[in-house]
PAVOTI-432919 format. One record per atom (N, C-alpha, C, O): residue number from 1; residue in one letter; atom name; x, y, z. Coordinates in nm, 4 decimals. Layout:
BEGIN
num|residu|atome|u|v|w
NUM|a|CA|X|Y|Z;
...
***
This chain:
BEGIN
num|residu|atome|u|v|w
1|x|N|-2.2292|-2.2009|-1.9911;
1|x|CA|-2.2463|-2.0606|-1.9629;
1|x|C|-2.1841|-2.0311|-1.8265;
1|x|O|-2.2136|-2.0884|-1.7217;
2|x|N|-2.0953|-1.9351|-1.8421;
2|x|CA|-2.0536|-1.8806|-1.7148;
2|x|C|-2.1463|-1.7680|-1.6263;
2|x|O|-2.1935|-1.6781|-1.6959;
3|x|N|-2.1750|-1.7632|-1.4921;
3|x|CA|-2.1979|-1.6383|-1.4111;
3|x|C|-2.1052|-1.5814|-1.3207;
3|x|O|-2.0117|-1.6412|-1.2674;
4|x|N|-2.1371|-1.4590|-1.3059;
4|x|CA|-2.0677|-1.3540|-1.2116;
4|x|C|-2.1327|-1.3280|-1.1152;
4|x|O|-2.2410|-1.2700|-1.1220;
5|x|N|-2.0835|-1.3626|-1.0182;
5|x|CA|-2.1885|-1.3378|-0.8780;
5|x|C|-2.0852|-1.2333|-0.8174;
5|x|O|-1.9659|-1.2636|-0.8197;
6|x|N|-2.1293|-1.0988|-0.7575;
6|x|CA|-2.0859|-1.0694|-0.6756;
6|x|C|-2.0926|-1.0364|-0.5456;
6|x|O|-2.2130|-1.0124|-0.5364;
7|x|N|-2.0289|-1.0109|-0.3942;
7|x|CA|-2.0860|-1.0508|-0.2803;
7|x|C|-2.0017|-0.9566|-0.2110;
7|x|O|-1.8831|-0.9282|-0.2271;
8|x|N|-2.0826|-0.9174|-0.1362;
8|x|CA|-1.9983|-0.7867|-0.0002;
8|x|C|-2.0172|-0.8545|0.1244;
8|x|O|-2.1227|-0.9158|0.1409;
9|x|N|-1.9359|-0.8527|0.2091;
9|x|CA|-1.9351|-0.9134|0.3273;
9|x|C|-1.8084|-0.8628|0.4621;
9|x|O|-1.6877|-0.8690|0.4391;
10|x|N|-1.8619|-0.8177|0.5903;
10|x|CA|-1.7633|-0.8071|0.6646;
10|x|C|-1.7434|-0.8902|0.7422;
10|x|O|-1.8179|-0.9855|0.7195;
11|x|N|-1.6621|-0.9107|0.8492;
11|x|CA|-1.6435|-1.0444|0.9063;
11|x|C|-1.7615|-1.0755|1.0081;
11|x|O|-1.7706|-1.1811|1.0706;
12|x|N|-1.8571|-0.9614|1.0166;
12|x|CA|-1.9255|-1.0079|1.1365;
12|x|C|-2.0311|-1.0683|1.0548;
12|x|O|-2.1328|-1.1006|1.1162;
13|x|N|-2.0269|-1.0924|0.9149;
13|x|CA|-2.0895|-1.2044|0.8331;
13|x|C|-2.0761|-1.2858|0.7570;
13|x|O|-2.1527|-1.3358|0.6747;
14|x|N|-1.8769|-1.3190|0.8075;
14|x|CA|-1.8430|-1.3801|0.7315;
14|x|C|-1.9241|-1.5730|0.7261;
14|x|O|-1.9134|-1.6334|0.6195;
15|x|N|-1.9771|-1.6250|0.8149;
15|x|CA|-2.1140|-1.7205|0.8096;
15|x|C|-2.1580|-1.7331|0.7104;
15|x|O|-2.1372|-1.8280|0.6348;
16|x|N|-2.2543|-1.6044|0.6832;
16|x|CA|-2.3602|-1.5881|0.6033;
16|x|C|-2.2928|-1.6165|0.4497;
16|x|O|-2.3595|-1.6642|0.3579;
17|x|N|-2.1636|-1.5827|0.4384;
17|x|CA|-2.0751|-1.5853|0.3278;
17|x|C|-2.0687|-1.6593|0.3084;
17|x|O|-2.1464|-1.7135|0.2299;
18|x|N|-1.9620|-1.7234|0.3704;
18|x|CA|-1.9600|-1.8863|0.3839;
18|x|C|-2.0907|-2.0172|0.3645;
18|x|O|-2.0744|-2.1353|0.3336;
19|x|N|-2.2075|-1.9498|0.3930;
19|x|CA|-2.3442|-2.0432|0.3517;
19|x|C|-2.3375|-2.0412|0.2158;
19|x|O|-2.3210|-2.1321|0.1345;
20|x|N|-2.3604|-1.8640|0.1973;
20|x|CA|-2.3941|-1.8345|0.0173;
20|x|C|-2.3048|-1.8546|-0.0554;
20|x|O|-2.3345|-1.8562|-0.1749;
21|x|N|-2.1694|-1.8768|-0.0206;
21|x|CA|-2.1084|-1.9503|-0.1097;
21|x|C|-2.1271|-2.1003|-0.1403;
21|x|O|-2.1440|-2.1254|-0.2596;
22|x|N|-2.1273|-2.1854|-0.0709;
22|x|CA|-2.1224|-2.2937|-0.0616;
22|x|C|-2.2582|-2.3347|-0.1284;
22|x|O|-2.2758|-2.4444|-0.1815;
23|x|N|-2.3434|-2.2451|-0.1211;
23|x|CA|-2.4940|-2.2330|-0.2003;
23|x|C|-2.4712|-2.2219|-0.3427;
23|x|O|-2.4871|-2.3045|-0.4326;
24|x|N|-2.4255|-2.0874|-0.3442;
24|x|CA|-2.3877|-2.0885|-0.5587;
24|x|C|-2.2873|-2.2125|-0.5781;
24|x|O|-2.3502|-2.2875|-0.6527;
25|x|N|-2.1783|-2.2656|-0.5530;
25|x|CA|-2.1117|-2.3391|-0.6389;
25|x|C|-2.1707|-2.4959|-0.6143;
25|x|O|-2.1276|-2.5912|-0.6793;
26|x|N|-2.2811|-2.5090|-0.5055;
26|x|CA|-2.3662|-2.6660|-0.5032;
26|x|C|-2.4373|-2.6264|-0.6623;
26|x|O|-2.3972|-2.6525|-0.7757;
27|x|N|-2.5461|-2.5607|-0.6187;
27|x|CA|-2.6118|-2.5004|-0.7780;
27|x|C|-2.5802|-2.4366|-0.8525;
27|x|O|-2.6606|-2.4185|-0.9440;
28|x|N|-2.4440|-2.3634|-0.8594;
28|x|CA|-2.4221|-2.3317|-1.0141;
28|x|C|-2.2700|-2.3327|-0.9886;
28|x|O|-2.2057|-2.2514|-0.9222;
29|x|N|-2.2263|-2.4399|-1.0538;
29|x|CA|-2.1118|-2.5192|-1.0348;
29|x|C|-1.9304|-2.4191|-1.1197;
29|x|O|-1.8079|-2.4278|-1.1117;
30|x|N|-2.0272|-2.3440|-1.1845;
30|x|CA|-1.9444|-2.2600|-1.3272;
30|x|C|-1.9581|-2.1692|-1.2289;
30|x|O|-1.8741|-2.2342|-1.1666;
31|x|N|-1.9845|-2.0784|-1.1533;
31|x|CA|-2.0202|-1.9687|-1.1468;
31|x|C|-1.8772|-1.8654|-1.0952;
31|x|O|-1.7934|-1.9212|-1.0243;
32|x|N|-1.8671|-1.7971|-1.1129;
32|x|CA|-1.7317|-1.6706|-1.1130;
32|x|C|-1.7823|-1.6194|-0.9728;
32|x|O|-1.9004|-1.5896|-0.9907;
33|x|N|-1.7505|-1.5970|-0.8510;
33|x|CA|-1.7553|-1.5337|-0.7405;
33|x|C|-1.6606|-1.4243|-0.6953;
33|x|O|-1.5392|-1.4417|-0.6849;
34|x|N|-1.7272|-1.3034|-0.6676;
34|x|CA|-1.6125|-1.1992|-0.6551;
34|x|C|-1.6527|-1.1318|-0.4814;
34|x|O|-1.7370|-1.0439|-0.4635;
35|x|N|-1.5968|-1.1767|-0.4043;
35|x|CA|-1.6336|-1.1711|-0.2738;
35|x|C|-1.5360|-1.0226|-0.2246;
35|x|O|-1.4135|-1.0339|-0.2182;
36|x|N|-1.6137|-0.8682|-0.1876;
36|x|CA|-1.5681|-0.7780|-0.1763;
36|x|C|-1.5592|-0.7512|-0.0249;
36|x|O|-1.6622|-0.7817|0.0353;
37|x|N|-1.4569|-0.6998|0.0520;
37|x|CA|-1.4139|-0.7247|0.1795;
37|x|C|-1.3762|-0.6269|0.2283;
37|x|O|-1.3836|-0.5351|0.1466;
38|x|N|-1.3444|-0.6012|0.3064;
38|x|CA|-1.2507|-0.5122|0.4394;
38|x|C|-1.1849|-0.5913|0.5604;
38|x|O|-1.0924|-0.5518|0.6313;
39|x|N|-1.2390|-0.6863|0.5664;
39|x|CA|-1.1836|-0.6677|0.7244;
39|x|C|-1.1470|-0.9384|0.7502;
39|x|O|-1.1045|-1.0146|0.8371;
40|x|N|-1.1929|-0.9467|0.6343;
40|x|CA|-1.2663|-1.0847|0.6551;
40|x|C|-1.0850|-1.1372|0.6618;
40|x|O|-1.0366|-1.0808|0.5636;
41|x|N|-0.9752|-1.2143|0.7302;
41|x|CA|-0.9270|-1.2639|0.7270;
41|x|C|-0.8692|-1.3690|0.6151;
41|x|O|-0.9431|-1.4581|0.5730;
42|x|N|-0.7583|-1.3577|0.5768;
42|x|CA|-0.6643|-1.4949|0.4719;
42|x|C|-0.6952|-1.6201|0.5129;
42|x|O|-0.7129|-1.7170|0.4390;
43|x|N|-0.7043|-1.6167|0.6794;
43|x|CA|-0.7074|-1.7586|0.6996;
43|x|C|-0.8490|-1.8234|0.7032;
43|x|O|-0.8778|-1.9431|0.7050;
44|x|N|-0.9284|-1.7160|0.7037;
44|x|CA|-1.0751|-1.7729|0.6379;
44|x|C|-1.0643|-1.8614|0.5026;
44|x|O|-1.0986|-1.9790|0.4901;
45|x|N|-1.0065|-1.7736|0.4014;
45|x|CA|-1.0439|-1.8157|0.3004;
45|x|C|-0.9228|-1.9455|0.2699;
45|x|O|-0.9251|-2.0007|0.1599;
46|x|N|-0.8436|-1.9780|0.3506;
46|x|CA|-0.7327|-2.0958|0.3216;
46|x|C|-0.8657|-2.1574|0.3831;
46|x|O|-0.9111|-2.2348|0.2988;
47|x|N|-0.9445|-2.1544|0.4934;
47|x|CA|-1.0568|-2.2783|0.5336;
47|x|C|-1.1414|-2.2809|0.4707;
47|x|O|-1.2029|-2.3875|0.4663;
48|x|N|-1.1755|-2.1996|0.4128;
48|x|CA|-1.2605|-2.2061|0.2850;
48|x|C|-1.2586|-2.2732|0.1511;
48|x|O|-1.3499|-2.3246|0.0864;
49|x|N|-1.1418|-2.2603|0.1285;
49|x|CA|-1.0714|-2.4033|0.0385;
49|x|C|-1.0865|-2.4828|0.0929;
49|x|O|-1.2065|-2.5086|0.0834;
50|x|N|-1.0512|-2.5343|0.1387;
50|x|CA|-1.0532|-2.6810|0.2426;
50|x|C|-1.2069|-2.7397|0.1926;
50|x|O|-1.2368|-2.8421|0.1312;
51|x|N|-1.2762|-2.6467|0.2380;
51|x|CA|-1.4041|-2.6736|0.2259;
51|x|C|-1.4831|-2.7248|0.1208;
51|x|O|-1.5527|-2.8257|0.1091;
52|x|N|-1.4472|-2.6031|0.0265;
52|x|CA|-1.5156|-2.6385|-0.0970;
52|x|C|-1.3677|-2.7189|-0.2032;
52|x|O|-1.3392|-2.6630|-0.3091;
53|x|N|-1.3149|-2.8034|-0.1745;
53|x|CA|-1.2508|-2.8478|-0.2323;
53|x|C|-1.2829|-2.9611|-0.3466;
53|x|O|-1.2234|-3.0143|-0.4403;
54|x|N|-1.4019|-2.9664|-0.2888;
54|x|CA|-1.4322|-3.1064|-0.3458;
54|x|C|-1.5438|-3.0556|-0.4671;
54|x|O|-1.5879|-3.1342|-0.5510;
55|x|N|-1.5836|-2.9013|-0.4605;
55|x|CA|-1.6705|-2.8523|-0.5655;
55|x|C|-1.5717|-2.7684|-0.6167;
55|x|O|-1.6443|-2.6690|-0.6146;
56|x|N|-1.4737|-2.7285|-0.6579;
56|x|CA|-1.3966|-2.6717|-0.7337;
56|x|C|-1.4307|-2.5228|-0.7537;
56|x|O|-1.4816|-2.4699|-0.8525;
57|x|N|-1.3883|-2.4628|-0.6289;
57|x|CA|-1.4635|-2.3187|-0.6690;
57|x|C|-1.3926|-2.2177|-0.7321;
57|x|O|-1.2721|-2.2348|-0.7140;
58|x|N|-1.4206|-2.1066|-0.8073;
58|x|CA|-1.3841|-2.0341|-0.8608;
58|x|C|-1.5003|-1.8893|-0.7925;
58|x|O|-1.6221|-1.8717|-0.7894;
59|x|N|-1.3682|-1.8043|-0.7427;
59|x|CA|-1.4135|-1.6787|-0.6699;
59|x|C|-1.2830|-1.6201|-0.6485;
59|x|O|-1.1840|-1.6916|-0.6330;
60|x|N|-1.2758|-1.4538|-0.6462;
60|x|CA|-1.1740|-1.4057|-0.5724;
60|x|C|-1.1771|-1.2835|-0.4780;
60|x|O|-1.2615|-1.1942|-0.4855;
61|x|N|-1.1086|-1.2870|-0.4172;
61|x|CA|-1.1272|-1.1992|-0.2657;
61|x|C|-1.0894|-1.0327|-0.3540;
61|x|O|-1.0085|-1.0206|-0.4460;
62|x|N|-1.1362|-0.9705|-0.3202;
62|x|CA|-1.1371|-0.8439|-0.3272;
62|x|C|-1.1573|-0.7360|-0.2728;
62|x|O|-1.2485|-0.6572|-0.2978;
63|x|N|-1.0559|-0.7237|-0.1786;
63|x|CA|-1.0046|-0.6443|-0.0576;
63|x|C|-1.0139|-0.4905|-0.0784;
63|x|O|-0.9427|-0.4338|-0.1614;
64|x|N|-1.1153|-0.4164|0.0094;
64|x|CA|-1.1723|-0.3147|-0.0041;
64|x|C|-1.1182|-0.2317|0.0944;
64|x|O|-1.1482|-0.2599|0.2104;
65|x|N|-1.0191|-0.1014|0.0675;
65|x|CA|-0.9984|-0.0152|0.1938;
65|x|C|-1.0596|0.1321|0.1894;
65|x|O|-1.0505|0.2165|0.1002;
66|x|N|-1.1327|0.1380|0.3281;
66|x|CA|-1.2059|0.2516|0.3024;
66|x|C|-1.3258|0.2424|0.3972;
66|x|O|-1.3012|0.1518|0.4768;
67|x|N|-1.4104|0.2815|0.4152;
67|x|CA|-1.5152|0.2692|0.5233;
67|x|C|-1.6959|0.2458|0.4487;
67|x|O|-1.8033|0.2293|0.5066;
68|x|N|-1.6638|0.2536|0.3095;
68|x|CA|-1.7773|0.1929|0.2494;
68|x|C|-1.7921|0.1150|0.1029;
68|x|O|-1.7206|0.1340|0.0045;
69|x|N|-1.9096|0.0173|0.1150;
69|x|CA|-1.8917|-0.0578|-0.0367;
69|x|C|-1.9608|0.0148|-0.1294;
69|x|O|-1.9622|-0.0209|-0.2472;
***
């Protein structure tokens, strides 16, 4: 079974992101992540690979312009 998680985050939490991700794909290894943004940096998420490389994650950035989610 697949899930859809989805997640809003600006950079002044990009941390907290970075925890809760690393949280869903320890425990739910399938899970679809759709991480919605404004402002969070590319080169986050190239270290973010890095990271979870070894749990195979599946998520995609979804770059939000505008002043609200």
């Amino acid at each position: 079974m697949r899930h859809a998680i989805v997640l809003a985050a600006n950079y002044d939490y990009v941390n907290a992101a970075e925890t809760t991700l690393k949280s869903i794909f320890y425990h739910t290894p399938h899970a679809q992540v759709y991480l919605a943004n404004m402002d969070i940096l590319q080169e986050w998420f190239t270290n973010i690979n890095q990271k979870l490389a070894g749990i195979n994650p599946s998520y995609r950035n979804i770059s939000c312009i505008g002043n609200s989610f």
